[in-house]
VOBA-1610 file (N, C-alpha, C; in pm, whole numbers, padded with zeros to 5 digits, always signed):
BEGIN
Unk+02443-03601-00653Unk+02334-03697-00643Unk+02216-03644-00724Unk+02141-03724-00786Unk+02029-03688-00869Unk+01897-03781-00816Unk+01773-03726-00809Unk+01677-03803-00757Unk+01600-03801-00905Unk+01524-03899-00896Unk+01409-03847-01073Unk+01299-03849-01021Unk+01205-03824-01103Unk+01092-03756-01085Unk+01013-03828-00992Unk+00950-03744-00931Unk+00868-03826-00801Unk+00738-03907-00830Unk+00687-03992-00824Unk+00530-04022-00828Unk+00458-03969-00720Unk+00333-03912-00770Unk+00231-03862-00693Unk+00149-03929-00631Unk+00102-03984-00514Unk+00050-04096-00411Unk-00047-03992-00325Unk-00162-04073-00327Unk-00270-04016-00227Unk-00212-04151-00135Unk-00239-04103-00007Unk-00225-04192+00121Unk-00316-04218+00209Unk-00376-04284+00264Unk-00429-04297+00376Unk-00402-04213+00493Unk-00468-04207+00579Unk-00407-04161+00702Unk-00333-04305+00802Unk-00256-04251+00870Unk-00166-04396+00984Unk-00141-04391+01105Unk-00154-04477+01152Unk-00100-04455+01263Unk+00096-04507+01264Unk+00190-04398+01322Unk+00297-04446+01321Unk+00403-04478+01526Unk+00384-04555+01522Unk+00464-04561+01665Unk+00634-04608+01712Unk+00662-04560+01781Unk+00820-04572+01787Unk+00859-04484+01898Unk+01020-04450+01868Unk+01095-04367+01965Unk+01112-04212+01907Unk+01097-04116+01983Unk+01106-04020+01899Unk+01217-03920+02020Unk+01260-03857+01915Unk+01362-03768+02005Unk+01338-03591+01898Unk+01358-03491+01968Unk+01428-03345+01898Unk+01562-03356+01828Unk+01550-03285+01717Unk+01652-03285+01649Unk+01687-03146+01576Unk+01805-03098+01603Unk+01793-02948+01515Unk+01876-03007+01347Unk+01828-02968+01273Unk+01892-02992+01100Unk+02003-02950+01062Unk+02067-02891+01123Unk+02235-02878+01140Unk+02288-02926+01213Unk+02214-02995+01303Unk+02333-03125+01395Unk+02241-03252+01383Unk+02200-03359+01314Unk+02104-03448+01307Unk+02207-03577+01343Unk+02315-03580+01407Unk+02348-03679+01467Unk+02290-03779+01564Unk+02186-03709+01642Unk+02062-03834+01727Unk+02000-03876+01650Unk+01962-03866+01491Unk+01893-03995+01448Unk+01948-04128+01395Unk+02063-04126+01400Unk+02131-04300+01380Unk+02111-04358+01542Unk+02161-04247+01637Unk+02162-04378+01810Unk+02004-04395+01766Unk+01916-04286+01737Unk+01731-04340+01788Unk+01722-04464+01708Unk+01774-04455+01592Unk+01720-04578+01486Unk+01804-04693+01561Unk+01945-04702+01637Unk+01969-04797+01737Unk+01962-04865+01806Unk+01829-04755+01896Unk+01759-04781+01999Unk+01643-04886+01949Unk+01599-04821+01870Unk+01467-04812+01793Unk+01446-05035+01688Unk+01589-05005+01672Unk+01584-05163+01576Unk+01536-05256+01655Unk+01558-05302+01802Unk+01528-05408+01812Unk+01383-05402+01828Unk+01324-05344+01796Unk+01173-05342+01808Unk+01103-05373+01690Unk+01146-05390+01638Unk+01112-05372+01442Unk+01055-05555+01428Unk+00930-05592+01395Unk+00892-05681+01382Unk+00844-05784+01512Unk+00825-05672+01636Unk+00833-05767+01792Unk+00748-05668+01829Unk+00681-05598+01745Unk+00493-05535+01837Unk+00392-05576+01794Unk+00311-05606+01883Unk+00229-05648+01847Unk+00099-05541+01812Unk+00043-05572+01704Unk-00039-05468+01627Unk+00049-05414+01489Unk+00199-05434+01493Unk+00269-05383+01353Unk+00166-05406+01243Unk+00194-05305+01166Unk+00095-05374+01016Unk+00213-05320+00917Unk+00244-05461+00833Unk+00293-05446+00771Unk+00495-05461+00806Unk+00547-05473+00694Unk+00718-05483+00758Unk+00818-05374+00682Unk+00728-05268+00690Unk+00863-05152+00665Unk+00878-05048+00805Unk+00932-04985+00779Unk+00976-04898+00909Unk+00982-04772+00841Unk+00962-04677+00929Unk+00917-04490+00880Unk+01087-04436+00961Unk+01117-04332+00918Unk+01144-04207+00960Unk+01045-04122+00977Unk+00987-04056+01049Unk+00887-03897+01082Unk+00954-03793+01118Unk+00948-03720+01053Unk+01014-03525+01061Unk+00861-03478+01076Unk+00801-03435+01174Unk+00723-03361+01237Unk+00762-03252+01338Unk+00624-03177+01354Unk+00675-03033+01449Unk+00583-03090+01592Unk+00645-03146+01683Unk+00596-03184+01800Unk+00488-03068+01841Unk+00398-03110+02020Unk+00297-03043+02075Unk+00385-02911+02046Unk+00502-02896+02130Unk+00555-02787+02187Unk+00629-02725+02062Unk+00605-02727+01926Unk+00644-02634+01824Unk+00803-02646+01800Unk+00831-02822+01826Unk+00988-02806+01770Unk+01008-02913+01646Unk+01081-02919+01619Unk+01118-03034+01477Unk+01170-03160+01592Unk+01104-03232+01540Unk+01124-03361+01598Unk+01132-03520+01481Unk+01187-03619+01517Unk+01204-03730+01420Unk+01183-03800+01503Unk+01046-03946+01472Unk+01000-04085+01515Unk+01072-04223+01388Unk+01154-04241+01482Unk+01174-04393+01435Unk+01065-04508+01475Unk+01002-04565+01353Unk+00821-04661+01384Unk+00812-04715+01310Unk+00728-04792+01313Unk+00642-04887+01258Unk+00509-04849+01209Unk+00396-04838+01113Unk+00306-04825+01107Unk+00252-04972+01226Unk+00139-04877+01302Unk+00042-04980+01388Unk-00109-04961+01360Unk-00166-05060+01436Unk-00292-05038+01450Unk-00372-04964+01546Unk-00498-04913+01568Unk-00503-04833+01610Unk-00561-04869+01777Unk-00528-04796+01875Unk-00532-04830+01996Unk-00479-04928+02122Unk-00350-05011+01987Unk-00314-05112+02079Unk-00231-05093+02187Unk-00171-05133+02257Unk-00085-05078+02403Unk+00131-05134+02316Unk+00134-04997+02344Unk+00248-04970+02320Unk+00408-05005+02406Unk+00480-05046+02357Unk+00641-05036+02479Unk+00622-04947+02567Unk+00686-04959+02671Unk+00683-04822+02709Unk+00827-04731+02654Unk+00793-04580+02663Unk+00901-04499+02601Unk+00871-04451+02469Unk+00762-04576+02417Unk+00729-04507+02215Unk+00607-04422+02298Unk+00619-04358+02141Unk+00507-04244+02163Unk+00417-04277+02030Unk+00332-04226+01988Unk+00205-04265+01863Unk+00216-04159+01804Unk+00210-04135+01655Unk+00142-04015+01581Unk+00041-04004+01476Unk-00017-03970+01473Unk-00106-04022+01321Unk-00035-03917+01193Unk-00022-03983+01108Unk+00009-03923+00994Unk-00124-03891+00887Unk-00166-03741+00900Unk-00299-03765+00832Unk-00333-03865+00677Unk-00446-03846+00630Unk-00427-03866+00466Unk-00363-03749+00421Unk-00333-03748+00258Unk-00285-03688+00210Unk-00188-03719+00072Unk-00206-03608+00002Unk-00099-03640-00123Unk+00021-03578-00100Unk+00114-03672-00144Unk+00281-03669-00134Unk+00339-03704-00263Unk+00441-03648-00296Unk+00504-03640-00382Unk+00624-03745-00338Unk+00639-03916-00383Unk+00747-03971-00344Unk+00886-04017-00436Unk+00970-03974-00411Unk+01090-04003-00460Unk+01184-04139-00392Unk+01234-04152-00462Unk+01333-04300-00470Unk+01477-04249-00483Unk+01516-04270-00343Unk+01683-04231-00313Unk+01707-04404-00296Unk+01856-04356-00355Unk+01925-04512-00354Unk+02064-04472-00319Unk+02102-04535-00184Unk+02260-04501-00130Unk+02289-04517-00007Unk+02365-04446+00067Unk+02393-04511+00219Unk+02315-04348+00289Unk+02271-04395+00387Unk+02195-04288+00507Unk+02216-04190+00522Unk+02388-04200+00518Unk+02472-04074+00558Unk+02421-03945+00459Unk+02448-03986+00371Unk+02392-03881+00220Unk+02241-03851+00242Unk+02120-03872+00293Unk+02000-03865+00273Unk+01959-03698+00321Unk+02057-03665+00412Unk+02015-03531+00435Unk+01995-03410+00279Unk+02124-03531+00280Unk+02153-03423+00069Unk+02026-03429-00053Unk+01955-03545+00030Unk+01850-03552-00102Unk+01735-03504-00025Unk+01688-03450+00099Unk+01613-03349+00130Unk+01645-03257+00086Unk+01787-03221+00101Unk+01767-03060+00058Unk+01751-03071-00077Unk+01806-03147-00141Unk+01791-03121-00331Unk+01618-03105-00362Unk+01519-03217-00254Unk+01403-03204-00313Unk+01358-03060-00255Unk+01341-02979-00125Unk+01325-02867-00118Unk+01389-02771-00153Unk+01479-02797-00207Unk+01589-02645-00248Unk+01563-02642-00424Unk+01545-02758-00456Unk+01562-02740-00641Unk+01391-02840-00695Unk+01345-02926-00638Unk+01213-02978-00677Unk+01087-02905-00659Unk+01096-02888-00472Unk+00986-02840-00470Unk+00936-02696-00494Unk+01053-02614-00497Unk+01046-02452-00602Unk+00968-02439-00775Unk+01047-02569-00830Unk+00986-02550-00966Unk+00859-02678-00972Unk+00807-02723-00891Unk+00702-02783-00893Unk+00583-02756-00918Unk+00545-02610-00855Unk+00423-02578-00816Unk+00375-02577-00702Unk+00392-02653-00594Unk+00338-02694-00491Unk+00368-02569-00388Unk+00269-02555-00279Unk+00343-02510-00182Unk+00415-02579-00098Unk+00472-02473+00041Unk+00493-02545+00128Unk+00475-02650+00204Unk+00561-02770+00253Unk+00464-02891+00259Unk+00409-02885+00369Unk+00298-02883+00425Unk+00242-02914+00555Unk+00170-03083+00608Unk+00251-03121+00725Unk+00240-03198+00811Unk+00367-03310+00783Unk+00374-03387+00829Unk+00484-03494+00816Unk+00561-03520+00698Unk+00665-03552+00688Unk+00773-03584+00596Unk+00772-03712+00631Unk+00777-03818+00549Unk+00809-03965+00592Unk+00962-04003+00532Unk+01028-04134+00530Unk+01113-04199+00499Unk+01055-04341+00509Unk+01085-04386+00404Unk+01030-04521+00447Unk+01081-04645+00364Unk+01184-04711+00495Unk+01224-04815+00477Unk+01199-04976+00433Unk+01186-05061+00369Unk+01155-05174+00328Unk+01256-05252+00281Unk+01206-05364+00255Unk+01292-05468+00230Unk+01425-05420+00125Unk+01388-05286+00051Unk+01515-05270-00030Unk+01582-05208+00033Unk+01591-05194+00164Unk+01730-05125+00237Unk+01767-05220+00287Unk+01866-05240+00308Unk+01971-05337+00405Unk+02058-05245+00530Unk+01947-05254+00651Unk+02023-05229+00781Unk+02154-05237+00827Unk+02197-05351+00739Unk+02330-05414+00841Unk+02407-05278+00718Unk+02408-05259+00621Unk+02488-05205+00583Unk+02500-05020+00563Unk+02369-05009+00639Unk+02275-04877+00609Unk+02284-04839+00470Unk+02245-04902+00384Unk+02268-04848+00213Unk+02120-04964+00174Unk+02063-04847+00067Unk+01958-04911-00054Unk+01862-04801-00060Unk+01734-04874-00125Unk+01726-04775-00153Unk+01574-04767-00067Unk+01537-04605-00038Unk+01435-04559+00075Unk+01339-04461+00003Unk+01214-04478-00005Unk+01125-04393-00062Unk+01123-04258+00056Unk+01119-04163-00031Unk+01118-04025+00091Unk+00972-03957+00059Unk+00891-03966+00133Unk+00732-03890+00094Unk+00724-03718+00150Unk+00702-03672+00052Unk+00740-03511+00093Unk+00553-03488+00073Unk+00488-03443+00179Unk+00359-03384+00200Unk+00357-03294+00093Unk+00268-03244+00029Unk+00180-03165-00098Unk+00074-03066-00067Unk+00093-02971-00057Unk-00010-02838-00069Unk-00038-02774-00141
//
């Protein structure tokens, strides 16, 4: 698999809300049931802004790797119960354009940290990793294509 060169994006800061579960990176099998769980909610909260949907790879309170399946929302509105909120600060990200089925996406993290972000310049990324789904993915088939935002230091 080959990714090409990323565009560089300053971001806003967000609010992102959803289901979030722990996940260790050698067994990431709980993030297809969360995104399961997680679909029928997609376009039925109120406060959504906007109609794409996130992946979040964050390091929870308690210092573990964790992934939120969400929605960008607005800020303060009353939530499902069971989602949790995160803000994703501002910040510049480096985003790349993977095109393929889900299953493979682990492969194009590692290609961007194992072979991009070494000869980049950048450091280590600090705070959230996004994924972010839109109208060019197709759910029913889990394949298209998903912008992946890798944080910039």
């Amino acid at each position: 698999m080959t990714l090409g060169a990323p565009r560089i994006e300053d971001k806003p800061a967000m609010e992102i809300a959803g289901l979030s579960a722990h996940f260790d990176s050698a067994d990431n099998h709980s993030i297809p049931d969360l995104w399961r769980r997680f679909a029928p909610y997609i376009g039925r909260v109120a406060g959504q802004i906007g109609h794409a949907s996130y992946g979040v790879m964050y390091i929870d309170d308690a210092g573990e790797m964790a992934y939120l399946s969400g929605i960008e929302v607005a800020e303060g509105i009353a939530l499902p119960s069971g989602f949790v909120q995160l803000r994703v600060p501002e910040g510049r990200y480096a985003v790349f354009l993977y095109s393929g089925h889900v299953s493979a996406i682990r492969a194009a993290w590692n290609q961007i940290l194992d072979e991009w972000l070494p000869a980049s310049g950048y450091g280590m990324p600090r705070g959230p990793s996004l994924e972010r789904y839109d109208e060019r993915f197709d759910a029913a088939s889990a394949s298209g294509e998903i912008e992946l935002w890798l944080p910039l230091s």
